[in-house]
C-alpha positions as CSV (number, residue, x, y, z in Angstrom):
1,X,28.4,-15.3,-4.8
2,X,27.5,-18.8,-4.6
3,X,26.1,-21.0,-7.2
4,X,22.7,-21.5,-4.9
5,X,22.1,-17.6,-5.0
6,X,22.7,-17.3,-8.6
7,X,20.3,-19.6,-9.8
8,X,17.8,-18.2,-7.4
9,X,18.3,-14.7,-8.5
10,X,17.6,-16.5,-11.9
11,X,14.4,-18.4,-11.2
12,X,13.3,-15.0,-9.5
13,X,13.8,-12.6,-12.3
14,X,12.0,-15.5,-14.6
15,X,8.9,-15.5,-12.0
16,X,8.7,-12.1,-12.6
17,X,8.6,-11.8,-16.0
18,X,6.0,-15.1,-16.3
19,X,4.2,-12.5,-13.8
20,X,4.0,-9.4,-15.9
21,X,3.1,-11.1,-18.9
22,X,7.3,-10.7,-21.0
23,X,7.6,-12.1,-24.2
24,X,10.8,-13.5,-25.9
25,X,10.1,-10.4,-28.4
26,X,9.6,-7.8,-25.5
27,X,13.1,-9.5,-24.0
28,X,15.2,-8.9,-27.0
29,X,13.8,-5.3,-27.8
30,X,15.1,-4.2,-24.3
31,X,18.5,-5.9,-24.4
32,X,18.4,-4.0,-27.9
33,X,17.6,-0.3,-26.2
34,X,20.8,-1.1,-24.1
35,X,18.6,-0.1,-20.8
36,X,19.4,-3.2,-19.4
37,X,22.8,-2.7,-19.9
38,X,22.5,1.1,-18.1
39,X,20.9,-0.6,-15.2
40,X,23.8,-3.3,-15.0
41,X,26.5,-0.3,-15.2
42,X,24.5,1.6,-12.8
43,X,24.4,-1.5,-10.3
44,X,28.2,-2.1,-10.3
45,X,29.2,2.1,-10.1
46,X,27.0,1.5,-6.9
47,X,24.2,4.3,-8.1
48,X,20.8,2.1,-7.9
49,X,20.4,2.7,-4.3
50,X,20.3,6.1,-4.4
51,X,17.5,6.3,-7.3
52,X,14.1,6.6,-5.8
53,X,12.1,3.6,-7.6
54,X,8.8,5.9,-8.0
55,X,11.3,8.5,-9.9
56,X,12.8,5.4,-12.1
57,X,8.8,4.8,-13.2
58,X,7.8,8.3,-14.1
59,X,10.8,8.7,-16.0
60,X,9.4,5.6,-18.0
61,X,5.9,7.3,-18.1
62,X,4.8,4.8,-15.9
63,X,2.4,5.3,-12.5
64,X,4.1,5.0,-9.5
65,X,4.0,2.1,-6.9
66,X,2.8,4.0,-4.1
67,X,-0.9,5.0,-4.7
68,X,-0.3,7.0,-0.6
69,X,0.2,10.5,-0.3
70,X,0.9,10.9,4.1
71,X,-1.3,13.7,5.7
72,X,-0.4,13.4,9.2
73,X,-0.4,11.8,12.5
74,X,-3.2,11.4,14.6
75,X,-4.0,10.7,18.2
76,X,-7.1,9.6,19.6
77,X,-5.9,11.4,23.2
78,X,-2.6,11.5,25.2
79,X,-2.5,7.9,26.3
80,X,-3.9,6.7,22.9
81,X,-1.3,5.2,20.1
82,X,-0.8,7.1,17.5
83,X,-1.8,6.3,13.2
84,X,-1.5,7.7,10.4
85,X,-3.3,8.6,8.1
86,X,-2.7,8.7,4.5
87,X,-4.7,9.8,1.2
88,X,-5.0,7.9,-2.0
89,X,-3.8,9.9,-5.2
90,X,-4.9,7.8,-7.6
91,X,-7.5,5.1,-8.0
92,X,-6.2,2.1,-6.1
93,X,-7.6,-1.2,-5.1
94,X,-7.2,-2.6,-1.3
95,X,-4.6,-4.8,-2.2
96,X,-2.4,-1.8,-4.3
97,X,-3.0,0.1,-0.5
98,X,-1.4,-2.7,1.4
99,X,1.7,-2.6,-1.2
100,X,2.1,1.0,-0.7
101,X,1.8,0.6,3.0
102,X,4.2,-2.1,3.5
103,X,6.2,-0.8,0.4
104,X,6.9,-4.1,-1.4
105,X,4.2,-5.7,-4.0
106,X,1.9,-8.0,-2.3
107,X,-0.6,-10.0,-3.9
108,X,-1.9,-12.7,-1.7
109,X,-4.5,-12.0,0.7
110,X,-3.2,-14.2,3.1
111,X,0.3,-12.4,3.3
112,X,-1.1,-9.3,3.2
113,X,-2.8,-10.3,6.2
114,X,-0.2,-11.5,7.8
115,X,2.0,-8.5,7.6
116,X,-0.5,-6.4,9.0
117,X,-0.9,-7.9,12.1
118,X,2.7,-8.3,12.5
119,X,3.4,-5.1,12.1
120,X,0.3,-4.0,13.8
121,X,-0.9,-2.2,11.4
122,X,-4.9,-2.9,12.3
123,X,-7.1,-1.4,14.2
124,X,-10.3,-2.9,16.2
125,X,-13.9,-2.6,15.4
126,X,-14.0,-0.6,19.1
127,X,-11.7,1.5,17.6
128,X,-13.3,2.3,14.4
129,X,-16.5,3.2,15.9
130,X,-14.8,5.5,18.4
131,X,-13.1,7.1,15.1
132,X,-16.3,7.8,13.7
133,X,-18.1,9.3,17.6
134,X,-15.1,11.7,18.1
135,X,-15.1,12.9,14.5
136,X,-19.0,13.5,14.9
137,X,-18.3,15.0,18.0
138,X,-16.0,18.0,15.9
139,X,-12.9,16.6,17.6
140,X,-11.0,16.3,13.9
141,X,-8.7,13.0,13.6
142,X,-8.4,14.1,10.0
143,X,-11.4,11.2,8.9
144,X,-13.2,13.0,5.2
145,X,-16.4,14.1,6.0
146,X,-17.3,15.4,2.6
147,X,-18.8,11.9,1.1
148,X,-15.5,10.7,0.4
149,X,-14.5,7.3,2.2
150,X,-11.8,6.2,4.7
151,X,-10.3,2.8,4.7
152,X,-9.0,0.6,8.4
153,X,-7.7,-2.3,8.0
154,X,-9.6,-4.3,10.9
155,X,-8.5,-7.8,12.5
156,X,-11.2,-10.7,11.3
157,X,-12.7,-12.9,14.3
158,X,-10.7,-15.6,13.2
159,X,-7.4,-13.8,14.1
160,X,-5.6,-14.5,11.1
161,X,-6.8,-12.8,8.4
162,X,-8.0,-8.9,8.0
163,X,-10.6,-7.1,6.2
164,X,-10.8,-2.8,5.4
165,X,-13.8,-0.9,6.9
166,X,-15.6,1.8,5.1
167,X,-16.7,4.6,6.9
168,X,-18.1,7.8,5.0
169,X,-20.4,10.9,6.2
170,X,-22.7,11.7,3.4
171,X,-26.3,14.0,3.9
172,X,-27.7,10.8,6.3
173,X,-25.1,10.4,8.6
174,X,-21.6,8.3,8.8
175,X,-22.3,5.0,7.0
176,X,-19.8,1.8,7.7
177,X,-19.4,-1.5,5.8
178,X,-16.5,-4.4,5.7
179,X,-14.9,-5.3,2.9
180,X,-12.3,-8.7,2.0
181,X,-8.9,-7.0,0.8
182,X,-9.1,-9.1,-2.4
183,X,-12.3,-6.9,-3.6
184,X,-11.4,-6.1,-6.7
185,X,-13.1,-2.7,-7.3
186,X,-10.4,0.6,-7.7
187,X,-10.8,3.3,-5.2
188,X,-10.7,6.9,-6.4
189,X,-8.3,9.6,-5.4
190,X,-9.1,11.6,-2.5
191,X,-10.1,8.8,-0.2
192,X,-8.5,8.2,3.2
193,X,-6.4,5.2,4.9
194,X,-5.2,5.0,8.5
195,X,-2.9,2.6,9.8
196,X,-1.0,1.9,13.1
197,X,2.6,2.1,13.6
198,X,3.3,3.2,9.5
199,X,5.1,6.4,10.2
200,X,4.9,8.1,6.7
201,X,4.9,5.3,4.5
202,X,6.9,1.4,4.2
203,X,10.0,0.7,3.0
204,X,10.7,1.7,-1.3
């Protein structure tokens, strides 16, 4: 390995320990567990890629990274591309969707944004609202009807950046809104999200 790549696997595991907040103290009590050695033996005896990351975190009683559950695949008709559509299983802001989706962490709005329109992952406003009419109609594309919320990620005018529509059916009717994908507020479990061309979920 070259001395570049070294270093920069160096600077990277220090950004991510400025990021999550590690303290000299926290550093030394995990070289002390001997974890980190474990997870260096594991790395050279070639077992790391085989261990699901989600399974790693529960078995340190932590939540896991994808907040997606996949339900199915959906068609609006026989010419139509197809989504998919995916439930939340735990309370989970826009942003946490977007990881789960693409399945790396993602915290900038504007990446975020980019990688959904490069994967084509968005939908259009048209789109949405012919969601909604064909669900109303009792042609089921798996969109809750019960109150509960689904999320699309939608293209912005602009071209360049994307926001998630809200769409539920409460007592009154459906009910739609647009909101940035750095709103802040956590989404509760049992909402939906579609997305284009996901299959059942991003890379882990």
């Amino acid at each position: 390995m070259s001395t570049n790549a070294t270093f920069g696997n160096a600077s990277h595991l220090l950004t991510l320990a400025g990021q999550k907040g590690i303290t000299l103290e926290a550093c030394d009590a995990l070289v002390q567990t001997g974890l980190q050695a474990d997870l260096f033996e594991a790395a050279v005896a070639g077992k790391l890629p085989s261990l699901s990351r989600d399974a790693f975190r529960q078995a340190l009683g932590l939540p896991p990274l994808s907040c997606l559950r996949f339900l199915r695949t959906c068609q609006l008709g026989p010419t139509a591309a197809k989504f998919s559509l995916f439930q939340l299983e735990r309370a989970a802001t826009f942003m946490e969707m977007v990881s789960s989706l693409l399945g790396k962490e993602v915290s900038e709005v504007e990446e975020a944004s980019r990688l959904l329109i490069a994967g084509g992952h968005c939908f259009t406003d048209a789109e949405v609202d012919a969601f909604i009419k064909l669900q109303e109609a009792g042609d089921d594309i798996g969109l809750n009807t019960n109150g509960y919320a689904n999320f699309l990620p939608v293209i912005n005018q602009d071209g360049k950046t994307v926001s998630m529509a809200y769409v539920d059916r409460g007592g009154r009717g459906w009910d739609a809104d647009r909101y940035p994908l750095d709103n802040g507020y956590r989404w509760i479990a049992g909402y939906r999200f579609a997305s284009r061309n996901s299959g059942t979920l991003g890379p882990r």
